[in-house]
C-alpha positions as CSV (number, residue, x, y, z in Angstrom):
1,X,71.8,109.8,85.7
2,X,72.9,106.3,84.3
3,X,72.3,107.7,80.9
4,X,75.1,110.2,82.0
5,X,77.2,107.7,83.3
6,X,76.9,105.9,80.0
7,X,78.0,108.8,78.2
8,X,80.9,109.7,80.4
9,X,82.3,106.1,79.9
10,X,81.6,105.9,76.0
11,X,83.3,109.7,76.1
12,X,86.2,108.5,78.1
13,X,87.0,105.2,76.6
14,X,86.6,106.6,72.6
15,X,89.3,109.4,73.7
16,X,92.0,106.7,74.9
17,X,91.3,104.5,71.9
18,X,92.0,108.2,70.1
19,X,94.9,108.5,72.0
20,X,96.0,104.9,70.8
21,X,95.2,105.9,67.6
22,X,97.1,109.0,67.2
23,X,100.2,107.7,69.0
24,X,100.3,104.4,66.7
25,X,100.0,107.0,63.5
26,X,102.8,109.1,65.3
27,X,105.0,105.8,64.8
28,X,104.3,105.0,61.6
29,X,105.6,108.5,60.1
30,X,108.0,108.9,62.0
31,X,108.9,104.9,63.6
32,X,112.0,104.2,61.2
33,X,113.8,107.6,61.7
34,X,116.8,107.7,64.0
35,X,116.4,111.0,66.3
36,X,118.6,113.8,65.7
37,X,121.7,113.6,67.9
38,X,121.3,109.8,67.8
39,X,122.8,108.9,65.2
40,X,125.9,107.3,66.8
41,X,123.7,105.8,69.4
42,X,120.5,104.0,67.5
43,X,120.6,102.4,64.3
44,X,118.0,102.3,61.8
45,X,117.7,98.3,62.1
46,X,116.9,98.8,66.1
47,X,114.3,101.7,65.1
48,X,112.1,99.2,63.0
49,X,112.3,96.7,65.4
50,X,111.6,99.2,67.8
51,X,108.5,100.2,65.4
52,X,107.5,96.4,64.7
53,X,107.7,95.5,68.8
54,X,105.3,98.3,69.4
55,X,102.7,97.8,67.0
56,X,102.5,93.9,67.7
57,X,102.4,95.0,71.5
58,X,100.1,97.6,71.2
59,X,97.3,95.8,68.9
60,X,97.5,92.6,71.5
61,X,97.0,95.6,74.5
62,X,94.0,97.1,72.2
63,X,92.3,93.5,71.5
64,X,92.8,93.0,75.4
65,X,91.0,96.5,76.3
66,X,88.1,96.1,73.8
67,X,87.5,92.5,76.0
68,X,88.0,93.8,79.2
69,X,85.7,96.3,78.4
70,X,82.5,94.3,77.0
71,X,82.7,92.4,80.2
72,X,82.7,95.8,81.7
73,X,79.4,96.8,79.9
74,X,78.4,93.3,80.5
75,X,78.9,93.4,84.3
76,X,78.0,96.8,85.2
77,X,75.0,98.2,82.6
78,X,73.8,94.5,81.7
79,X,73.4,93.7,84.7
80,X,75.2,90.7,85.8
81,X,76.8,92.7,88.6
82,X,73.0,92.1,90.4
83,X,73.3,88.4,89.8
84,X,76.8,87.7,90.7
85,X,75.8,89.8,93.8
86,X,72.7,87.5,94.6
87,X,74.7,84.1,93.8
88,X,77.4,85.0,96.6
89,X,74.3,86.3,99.5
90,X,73.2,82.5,98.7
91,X,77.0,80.6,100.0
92,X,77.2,82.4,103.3
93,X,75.6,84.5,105.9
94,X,78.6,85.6,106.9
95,X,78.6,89.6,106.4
96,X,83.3,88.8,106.0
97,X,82.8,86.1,104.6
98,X,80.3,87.4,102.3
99,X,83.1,89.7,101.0
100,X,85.9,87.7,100.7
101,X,83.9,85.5,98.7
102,X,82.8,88.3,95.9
103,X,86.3,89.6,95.6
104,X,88.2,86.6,95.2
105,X,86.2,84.5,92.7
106,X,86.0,87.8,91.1
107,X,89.2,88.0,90.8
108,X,90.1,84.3,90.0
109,X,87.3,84.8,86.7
110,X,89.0,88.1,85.4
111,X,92.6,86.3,85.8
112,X,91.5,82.7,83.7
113,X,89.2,85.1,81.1
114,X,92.1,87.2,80.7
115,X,94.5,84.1,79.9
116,X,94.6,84.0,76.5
117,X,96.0,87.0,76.6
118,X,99.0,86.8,78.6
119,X,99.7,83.7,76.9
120,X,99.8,85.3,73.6
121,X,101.7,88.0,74.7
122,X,104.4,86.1,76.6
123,X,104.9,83.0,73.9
124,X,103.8,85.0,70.8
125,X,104.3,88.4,70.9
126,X,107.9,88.5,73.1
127,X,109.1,85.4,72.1
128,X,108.8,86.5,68.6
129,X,110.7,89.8,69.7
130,X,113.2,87.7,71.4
131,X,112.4,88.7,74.9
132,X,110.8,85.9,76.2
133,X,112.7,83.1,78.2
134,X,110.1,81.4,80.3
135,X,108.6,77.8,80.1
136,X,105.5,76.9,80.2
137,X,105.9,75.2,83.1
138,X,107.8,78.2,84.6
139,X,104.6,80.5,83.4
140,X,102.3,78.4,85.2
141,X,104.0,78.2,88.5
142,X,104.4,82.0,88.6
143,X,100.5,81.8,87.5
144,X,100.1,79.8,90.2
145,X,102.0,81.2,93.1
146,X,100.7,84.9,92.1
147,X,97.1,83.2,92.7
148,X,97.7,81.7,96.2
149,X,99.4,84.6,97.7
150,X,97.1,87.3,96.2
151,X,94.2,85.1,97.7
152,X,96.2,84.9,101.1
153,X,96.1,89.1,100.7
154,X,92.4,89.8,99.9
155,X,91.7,88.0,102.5
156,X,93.4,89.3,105.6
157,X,93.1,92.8,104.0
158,X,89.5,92.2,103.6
159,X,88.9,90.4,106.5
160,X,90.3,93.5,108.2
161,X,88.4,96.0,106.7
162,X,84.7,94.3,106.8
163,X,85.6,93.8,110.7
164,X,86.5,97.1,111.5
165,X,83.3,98.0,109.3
166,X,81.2,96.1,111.6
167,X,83.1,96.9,114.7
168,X,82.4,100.8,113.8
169,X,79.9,101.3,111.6
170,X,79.6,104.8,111.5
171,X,83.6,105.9,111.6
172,X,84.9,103.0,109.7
173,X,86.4,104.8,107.0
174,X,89.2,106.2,108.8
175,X,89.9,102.7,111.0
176,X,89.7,101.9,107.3
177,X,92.1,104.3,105.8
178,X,94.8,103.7,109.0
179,X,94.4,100.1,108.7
180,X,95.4,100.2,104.5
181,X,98.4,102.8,105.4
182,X,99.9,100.4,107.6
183,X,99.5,97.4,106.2
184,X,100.8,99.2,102.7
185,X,103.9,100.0,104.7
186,X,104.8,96.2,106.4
187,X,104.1,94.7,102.8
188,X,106.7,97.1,101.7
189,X,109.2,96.2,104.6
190,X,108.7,92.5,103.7
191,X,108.1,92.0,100.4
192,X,112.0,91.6,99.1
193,X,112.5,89.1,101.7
194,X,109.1,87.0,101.9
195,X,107.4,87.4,98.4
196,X,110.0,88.7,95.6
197,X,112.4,85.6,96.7
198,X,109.6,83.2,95.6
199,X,109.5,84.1,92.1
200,X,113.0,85.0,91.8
201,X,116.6,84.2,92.8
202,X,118.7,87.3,94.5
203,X,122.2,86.9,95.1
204,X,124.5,89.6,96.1
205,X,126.6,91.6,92.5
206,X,128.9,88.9,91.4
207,X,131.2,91.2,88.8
208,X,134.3,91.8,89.9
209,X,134.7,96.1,91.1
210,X,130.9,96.7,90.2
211,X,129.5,96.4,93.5
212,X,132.3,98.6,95.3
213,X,131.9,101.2,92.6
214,X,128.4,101.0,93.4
215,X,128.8,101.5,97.4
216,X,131.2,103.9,96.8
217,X,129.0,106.4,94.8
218,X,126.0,105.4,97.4
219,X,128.3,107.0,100.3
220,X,129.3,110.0,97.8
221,X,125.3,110.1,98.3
222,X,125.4,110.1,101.6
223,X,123.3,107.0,101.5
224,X,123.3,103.7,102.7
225,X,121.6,100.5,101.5
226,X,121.2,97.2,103.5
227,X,123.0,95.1,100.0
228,X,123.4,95.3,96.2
229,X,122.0,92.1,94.6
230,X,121.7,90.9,91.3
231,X,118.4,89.3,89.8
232,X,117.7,85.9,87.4
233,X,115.7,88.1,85.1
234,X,116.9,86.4,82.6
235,X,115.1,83.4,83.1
236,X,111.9,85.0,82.1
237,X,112.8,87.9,79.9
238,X,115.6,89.8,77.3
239,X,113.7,92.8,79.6
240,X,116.3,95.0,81.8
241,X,116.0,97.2,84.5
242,X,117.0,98.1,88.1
243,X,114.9,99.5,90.9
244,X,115.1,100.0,94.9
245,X,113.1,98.2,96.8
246,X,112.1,98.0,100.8
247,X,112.2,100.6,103.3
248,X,114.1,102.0,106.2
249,X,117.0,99.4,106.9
250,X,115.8,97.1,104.7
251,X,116.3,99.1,101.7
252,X,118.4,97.2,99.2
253,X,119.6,97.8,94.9
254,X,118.4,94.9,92.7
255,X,119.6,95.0,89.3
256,X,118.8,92.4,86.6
257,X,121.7,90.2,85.3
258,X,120.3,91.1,81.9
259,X,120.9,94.6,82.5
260,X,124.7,93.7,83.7
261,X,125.2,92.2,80.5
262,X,124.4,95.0,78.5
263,X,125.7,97.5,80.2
264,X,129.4,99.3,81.6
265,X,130.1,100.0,84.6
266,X,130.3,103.5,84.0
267,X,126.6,103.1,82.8
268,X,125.1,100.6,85.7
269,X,126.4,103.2,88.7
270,X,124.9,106.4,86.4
271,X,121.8,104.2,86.3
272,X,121.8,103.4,90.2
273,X,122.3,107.2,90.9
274,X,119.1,108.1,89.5
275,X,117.2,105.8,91.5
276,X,119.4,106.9,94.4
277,X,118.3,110.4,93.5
278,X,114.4,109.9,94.0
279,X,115.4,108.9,97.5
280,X,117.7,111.9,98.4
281,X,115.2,114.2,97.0
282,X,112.7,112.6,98.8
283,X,110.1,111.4,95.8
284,X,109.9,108.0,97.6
285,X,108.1,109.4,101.4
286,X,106.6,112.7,99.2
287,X,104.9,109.5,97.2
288,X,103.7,108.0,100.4
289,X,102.5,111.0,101.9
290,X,100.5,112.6,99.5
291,X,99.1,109.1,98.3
292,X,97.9,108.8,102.4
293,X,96.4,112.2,102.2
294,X,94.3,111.6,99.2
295,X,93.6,108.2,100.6
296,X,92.5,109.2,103.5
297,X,90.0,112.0,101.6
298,X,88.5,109.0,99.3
299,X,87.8,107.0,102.4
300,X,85.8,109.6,103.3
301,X,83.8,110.2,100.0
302,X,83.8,106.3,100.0
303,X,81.9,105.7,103.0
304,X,79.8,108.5,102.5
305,X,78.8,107.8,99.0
306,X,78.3,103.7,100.5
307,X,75.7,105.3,103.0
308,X,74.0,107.0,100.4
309,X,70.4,105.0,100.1
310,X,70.8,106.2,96.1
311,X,73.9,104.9,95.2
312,X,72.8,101.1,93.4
313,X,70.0,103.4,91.5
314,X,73.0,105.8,89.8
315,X,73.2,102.7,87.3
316,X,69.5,101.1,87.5
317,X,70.2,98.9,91.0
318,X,67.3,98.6,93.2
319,X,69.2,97.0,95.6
320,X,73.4,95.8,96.5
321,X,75.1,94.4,98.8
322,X,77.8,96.8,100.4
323,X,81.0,94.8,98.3
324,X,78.6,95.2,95.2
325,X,78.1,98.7,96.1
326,X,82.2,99.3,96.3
327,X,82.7,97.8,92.8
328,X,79.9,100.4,91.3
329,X,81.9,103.1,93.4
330,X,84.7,102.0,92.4
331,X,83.5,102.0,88.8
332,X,81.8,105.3,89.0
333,X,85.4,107.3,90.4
334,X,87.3,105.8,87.8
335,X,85.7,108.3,85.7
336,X,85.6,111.0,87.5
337,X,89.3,110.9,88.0
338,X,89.6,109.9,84.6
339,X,90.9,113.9,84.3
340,X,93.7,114.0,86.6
341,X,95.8,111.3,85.1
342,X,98.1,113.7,83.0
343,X,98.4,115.5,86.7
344,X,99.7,112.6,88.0
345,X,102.0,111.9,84.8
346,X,103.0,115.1,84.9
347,X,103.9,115.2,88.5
348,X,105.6,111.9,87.9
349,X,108.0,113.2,84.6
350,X,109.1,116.1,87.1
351,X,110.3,113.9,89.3
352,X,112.2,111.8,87.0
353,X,113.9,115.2,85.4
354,X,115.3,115.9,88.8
355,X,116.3,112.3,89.6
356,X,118.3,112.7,86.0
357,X,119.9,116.0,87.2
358,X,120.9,114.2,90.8
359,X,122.6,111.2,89.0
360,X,124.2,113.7,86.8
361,X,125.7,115.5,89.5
362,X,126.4,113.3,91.8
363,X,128.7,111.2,88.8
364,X,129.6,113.9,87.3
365,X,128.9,112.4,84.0
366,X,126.3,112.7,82.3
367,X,127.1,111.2,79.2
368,X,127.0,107.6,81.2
369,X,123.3,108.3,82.2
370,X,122.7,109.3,78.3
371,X,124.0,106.5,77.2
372,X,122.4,103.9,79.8
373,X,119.1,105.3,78.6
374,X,119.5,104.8,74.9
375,X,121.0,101.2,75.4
376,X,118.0,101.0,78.1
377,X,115.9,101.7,74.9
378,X,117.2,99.6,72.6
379,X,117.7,96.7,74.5
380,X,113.8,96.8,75.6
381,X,113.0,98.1,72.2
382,X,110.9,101.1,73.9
383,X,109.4,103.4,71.7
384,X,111.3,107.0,70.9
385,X,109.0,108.6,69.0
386,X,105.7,108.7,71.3
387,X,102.6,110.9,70.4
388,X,103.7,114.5,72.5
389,X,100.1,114.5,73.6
390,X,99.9,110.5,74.2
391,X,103.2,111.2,76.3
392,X,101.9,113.8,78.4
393,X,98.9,111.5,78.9
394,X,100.2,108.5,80.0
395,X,104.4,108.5,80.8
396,X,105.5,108.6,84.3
397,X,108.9,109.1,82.4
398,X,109.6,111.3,79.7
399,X,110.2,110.5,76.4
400,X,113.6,109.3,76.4
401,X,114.6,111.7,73.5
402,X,113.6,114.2,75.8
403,X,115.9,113.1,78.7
404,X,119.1,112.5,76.7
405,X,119.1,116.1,74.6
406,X,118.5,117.5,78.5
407,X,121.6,115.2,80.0
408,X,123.7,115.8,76.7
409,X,122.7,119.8,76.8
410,X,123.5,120.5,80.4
């Protein structure tokens, strides 16, 4: 069986370095020329940078994945999980304790090995693209604050579930599984109030007329929002973007100031009525559901595969402890649902066609969305010539050649 296992992971990771390969190759014959139709709308200068941005990008994420992967190897078939997972039985006797322990050094040595990477990406790679903006100092503070309150998280979150563990041994998957679907719900009612304003500063739309043609197409909607605020993003990144986030009547529009730079009015509130369509066609609580339904089916597998006696021996274990025994779980379903990622893609892209036809109702101009999208592009020098199969792979969005012929077309 851990031969098997072997092979599945060499299998699965050679075909995403394939799909690397063949999306990289994909650029290179086709990365300098402007689509058809886009001709008014992309120059040949952005498509090069475009081309160079992706390749510089895309060689630091390769590097990054061969690393993360030999400590993989290194951990898992070498053995080191077995040590790691007799060092942290030797701090405490405390069965929580015990857990919180193994997941959060864990976690601290993955963040300092992976460093050098995020370093070189931010003050190399998109400072040489001209996206970055961020200090030093500024990078170490976020480093720092994303440390503390991701410790603070493991360890109520852990703390919770190794308590109800002991508290009902044998029906703690589903305490589990209600515990996780709750407290995935209050994190999304608090974060833009408790944790987004530490790394960032919101402040409510300060361009004159764009936040009441913003409200204004919201209640065309039939939707209300608790505010419209703008984001620093600037201060860290050329990057642009704008997204909902919180719940219920905490719900609010953040928009990057970078993005209100670029952009027209005309293109911000086509942009805002996408993301106002994946609410009013209900994406967001279709998300939430079905993600509770196949939580609440891997609980299940997960506790009884953590009862199963033959689990540690799969990969050559004589004997784990039960947070040893999740990480080689973990591990182990990783590739078995390896498969169903272009599902999930796919089922992803769907949603983000109909969003596109929402905004392009609801406006009544579709050329605005087009447009937003390209400049979108450009701006963030995103790739428009993808692998198809790479694409369908990977992208929760489609291509966005794909999505401006479709908005331009209707």
């Amino acid at each position: 069986m851990t031969l098997l296992i072997v092979a599945l992971f060499a299998a699965t990771t050679a075909f995403t370095y394939w799909l690397r390969h063949i999306n990289l190759n994909h650029l290179k014959q086709h990365g300098s020329t402007v689509p058809e139709g886009f001709e008014s709308l992309v120059t040949k200068e952005t498509m090069e940078k475009t081309s160079a941005y992706t390749f510089e990008s895309s060689r630091l994420g390769l590097w990054e994945s061969l690393f993360d992967n030999l400590l993989l190897i290194a951990f898992i078939f070498a053995g080191l999980l077995a040590v790691y997972d007799s060092f942290i039985l030797l701090l405490t006797g405390s069965f929580i304790l015990q857990a919180i322990l193994f997941f959060l050094i864990l976690t601290v040595l993955q963040t300092v090995l992976e460093m050098p990477f995020s370093l070189y990406g931010t003050f190399v790679v998109e400072a040489r693209h001209g996206f970055n903006k961020t200090t030093p100092r500024l990078w170490l503070a976020d480093l720092i604050k994303s440390q503390l309150i991701g410790a603070a998280l493991i360890s109520i979150v852990l703390s919770a579930i190794f308590g109800l563990i002991q508290w009902s041994p044998g029906h703690w998957w589903i305490w589990v599984w209600g515990f996780m679907a709750t407290f995935t719900l209050f994190m999304m009612f608090i974060s833009p109030y408790l944790i987004e304003p530490l790394f960032n500063k919101f402040e409510p739309v300060t361009e004159e007329g764009l936040e009441d043609e913003i409200k204004a197409m919201m209640a065309k909607a039939g939707l209300k929002v608790g505010s419209v605020m703008q984001m620093d993003a600037s201060k860290r990144s050329g990057h642009s973007n704008a997204y909902f986030t919180g719940i219920g009547r905490v719900k609010r529009i953040v928009l990057y100031d970078t993005l209100i730079k670029q952009m027209t009015h005309r293109e911000i509130v086509a942009v805002l009525a996408h993301e106002i369509g994946h609410w009013r066609l209900g994406h967001i609580w279709k998300r939430i559901v079905v993600a509770e339904v196949i939580a609440f089916f891997a609980s299940w597998c997960a506790f009884s595969a953590l009862n199963w006696d033959g689990l540690p021996g799969l990969l050559g274990y004589a004997q784990l402890s039960l947070p040893a025994k999740m990480v080689l779980l973990g591990f182990i379903a990783s590739l078995i649902m390896f498969p169903v990622t272009p599902l999930s893609a796919w089922l992803s892209r769907r949603h983000e066609y109909a969003a596109d036809n929402f905004a392009k109702e609801i406006t009544a101009d579709p050329d605005a969305l087009a447009t937003a999208l390209v400049k979108l592009a450009g701006e963030n020098l995103s790739n428009l010539h993808p692998h198809p199969l790479y694409a369908s792979f990977y992208y929760s969005h489609p291509p966005v050649v794909e999505r401006v012929k479709m908005l331009k077309n209707s």
